[in-house]
FIKOLZA-1660 file (N, C-alpha, C; in steps of 0.1 Angstrom, whole numbers, plus 5000, padded with zeros to 4 digits):
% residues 104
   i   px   py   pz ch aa at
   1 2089 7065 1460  A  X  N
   1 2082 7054 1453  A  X CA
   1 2083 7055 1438  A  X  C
   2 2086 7070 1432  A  X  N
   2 2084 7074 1418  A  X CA
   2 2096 7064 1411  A  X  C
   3 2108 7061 1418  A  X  N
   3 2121 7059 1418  A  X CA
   3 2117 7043 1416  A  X  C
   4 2112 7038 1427  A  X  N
   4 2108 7021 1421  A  X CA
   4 2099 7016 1413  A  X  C
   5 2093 7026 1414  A  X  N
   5 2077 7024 1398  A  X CA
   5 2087 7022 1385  A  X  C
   6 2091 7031 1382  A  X  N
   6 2100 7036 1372  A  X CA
   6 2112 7022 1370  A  X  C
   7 2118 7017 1380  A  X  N
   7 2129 7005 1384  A  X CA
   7 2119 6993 1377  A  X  C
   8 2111 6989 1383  A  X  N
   8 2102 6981 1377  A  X CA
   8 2100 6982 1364  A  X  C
   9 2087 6993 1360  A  X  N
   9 2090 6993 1349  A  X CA
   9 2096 6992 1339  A  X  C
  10 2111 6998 1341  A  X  N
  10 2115 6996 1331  A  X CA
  10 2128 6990 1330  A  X  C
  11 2127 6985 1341  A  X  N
  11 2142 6977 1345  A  X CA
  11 2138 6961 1346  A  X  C
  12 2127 6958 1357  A  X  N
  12 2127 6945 1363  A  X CA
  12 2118 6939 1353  A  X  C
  13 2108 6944 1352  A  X  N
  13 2097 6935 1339  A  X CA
  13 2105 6936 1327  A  X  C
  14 2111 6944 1320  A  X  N
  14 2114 6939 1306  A  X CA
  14 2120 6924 1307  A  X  C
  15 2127 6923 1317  A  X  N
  15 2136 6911 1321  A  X CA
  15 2128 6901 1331  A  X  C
  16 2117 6905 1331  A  X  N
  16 2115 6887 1343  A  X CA
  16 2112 6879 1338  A  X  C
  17 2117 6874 1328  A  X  N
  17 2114 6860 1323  A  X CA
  17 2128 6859 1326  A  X  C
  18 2136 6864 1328  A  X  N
  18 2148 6859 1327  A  X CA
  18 2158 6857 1342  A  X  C
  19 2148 6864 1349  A  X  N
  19 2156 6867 1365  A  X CA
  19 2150 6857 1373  A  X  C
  20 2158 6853 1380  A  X  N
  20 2165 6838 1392  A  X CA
  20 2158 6841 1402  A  X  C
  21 2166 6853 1407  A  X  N
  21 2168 6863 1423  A  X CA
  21 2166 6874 1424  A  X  C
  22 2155 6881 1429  A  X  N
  22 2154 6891 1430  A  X CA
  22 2154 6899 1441  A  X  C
  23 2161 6907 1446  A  X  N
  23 2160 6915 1457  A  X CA
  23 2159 6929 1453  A  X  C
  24 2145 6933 1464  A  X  N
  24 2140 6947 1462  A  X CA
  24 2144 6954 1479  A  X  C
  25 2154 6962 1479  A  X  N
  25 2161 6963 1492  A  X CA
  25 2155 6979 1492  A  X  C
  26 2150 6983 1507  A  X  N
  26 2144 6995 1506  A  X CA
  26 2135 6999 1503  A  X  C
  27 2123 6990 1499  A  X  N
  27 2111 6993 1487  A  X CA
  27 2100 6999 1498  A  X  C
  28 2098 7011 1490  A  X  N
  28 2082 7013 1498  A  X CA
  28 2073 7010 1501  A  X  C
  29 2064 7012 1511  A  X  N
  29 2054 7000 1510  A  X CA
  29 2046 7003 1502  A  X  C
  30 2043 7011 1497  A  X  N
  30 2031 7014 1487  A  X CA
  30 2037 7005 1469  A  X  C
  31 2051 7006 1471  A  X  N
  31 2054 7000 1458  A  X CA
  31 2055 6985 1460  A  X  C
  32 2056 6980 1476  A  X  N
  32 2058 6966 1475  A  X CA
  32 2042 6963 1469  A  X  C
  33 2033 6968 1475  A  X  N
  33 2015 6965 1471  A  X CA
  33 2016 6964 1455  A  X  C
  34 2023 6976 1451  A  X  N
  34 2023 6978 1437  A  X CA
  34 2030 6964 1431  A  X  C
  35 2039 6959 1435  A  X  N
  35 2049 6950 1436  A  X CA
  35 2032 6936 1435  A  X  C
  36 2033 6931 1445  A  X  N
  36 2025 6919 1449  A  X CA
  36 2013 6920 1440  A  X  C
  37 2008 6932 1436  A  X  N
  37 1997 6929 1426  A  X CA
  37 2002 6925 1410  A  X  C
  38 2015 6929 1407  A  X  N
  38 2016 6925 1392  A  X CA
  38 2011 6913 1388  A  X  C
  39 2008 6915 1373  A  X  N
  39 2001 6905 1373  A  X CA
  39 2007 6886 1374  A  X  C
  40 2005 6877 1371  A  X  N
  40 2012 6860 1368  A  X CA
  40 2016 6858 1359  A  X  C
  41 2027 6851 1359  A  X  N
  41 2036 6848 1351  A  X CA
  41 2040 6853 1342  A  X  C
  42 2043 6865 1352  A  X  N
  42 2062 6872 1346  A  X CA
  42 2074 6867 1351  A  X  C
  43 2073 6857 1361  A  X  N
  43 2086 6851 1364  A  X CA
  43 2092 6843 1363  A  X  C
  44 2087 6837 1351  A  X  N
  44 2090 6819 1349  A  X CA
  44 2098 6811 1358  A  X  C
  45 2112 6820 1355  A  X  N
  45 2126 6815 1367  A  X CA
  45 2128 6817 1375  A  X  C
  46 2122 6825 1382  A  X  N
  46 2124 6833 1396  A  X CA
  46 2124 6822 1404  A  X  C
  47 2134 6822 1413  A  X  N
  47 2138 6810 1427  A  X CA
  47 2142 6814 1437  A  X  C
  48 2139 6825 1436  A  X  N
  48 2141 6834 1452  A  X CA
  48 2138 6848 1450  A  X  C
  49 2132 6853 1460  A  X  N
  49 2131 6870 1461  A  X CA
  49 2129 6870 1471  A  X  C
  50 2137 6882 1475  A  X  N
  50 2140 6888 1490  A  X CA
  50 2134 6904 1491  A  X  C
  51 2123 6909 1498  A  X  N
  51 2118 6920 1496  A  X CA
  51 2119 6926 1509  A  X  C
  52 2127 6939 1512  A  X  N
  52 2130 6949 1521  A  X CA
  52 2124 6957 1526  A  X  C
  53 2109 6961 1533  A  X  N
  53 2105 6972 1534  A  X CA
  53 2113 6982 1545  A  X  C
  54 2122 6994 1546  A  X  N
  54 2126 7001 1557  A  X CA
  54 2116 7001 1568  A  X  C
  55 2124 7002 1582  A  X  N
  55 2116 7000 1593  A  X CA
  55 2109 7012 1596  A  X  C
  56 2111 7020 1589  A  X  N
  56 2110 7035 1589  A  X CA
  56 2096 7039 1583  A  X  C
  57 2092 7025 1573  A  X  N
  57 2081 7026 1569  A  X CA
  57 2071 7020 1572  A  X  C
  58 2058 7021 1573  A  X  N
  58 2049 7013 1575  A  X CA
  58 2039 7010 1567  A  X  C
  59 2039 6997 1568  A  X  N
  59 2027 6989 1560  A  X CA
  59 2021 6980 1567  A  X  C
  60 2005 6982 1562  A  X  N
  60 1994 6976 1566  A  X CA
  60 1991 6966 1559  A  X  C
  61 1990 6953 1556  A  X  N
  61 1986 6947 1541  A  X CA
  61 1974 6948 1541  A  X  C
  62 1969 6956 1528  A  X  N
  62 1957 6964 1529  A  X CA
  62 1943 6956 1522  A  X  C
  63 1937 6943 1529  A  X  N
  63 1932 6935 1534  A  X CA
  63 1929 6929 1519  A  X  C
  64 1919 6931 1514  A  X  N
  64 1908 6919 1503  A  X CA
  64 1925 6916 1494  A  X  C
  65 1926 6934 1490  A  X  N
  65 1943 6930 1475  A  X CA
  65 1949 6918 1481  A  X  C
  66 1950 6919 1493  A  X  N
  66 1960 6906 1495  A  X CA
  66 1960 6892 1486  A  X  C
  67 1946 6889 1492  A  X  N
  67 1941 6877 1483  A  X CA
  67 1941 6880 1466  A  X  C
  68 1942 6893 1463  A  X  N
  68 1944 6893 1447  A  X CA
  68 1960 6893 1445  A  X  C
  69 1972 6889 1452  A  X  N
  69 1984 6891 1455  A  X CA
  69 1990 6881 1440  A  X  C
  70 1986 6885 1430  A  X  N
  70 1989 6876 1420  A  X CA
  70 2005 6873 1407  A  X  C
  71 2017 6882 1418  A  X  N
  71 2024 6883 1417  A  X CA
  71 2035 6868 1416  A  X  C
  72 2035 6860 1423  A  X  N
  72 2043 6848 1426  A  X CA
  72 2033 6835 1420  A  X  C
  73 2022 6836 1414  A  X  N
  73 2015 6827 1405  A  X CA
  73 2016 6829 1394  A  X  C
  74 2020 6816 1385  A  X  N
  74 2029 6814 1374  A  X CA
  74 2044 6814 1377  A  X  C
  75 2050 6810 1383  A  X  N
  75 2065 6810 1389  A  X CA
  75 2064 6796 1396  A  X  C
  76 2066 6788 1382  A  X  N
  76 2073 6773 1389  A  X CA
  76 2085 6770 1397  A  X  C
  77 2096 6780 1392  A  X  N
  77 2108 6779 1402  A  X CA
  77 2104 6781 1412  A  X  C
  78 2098 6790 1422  A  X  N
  78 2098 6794 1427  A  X CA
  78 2105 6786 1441  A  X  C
  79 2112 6787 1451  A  X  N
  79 2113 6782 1461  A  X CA
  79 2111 6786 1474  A  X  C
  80 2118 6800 1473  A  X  N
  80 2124 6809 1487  A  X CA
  80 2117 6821 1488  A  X  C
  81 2100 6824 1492  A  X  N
  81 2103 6838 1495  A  X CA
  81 2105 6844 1509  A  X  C
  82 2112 6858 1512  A  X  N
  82 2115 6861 1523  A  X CA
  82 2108 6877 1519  A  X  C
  83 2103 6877 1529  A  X  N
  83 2090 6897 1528  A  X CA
  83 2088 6899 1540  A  X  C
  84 2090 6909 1545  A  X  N
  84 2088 6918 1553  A  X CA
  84 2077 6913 1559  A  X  C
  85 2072 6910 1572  A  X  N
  85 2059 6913 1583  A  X CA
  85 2062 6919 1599  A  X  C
  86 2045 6923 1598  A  X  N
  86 2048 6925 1613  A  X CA
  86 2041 6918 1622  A  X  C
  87 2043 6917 1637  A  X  N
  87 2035 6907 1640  A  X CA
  87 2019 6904 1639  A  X  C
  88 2014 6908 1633  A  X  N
  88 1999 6908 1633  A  X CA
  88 1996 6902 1616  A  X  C
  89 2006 6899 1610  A  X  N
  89 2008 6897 1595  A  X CA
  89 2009 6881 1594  A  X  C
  90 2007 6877 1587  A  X  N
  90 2016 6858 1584  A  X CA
  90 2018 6857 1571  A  X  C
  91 2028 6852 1566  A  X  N
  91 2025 6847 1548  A  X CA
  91 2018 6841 1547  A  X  C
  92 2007 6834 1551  A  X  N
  92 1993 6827 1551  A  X CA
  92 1984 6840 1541  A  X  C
  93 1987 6848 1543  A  X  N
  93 1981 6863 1543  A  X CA
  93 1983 6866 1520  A  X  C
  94 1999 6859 1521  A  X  N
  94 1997 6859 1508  A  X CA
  94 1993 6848 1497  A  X  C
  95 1996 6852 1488  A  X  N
  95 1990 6840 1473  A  X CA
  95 2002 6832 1472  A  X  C
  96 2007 6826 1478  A  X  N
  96 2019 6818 1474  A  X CA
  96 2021 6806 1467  A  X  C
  97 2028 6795 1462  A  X  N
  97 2030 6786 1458  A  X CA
  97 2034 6777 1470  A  X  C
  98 2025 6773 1476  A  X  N
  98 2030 6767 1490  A  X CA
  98 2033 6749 1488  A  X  C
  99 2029 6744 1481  A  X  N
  99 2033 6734 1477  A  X CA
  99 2048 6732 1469  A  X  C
 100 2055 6744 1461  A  X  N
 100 2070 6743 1455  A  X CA
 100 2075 6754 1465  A  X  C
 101 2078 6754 1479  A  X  N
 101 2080 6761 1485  A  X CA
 101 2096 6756 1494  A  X  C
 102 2100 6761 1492  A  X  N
 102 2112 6749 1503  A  X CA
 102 2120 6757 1513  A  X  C
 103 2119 6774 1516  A  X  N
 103 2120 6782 1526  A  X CA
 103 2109 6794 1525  A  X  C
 104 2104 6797 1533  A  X  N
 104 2097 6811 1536  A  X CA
 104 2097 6818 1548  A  X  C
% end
């Protein structure tokens, strides 16, 4: 997780105003949480993100944060998200932009 904290940090935020597409391939689950809570509108342009959690790992979405999932508000592009669930999960579950939505 120390490896994606650090990726973020200092790799993906200095730049999200500027990134389209984002794919986080492999991500922890504890960093996708970490991930979903950033705060709104760091993505202005983001128009897709595709987020990978290994099958290897497990996540629970760990219930009220969800609803604080304030990561994909402020992101007018937005179109396509694609995230990880399991059956007991729905994207209903997250904060989405479901009205500029055009795949999930």
């Amino acid at each position: 997780m120390k490896n994606y904290q650090s990726f973020l940090r200092e790799v993906v935020l200095p730049q999200s105003h500027r990134i389209t597409f984002l794919l986080l391939e492999f991500i922890a689950a504890n960093a996708f949480e970490g991930f979903l809570l950033l705060p709104p509108g760091l993505f202005d342009e983001l128009e897709c993100t595709m987020l990978c959690i290994p099958e290897t790992s497990t996540y629970e979405y760990p219930g009220p944060s969800v609803d604080q999932a304030t990561v994909f508000q402020g992101a007018p592009r937005l179109q396509r998200v694609t995230v990880p669930l399991s059956n007991e999960q729905s994207l209903l579950d997250l904060a989405l932009p479901w009205n500029q939505l055009t795949y999930s």
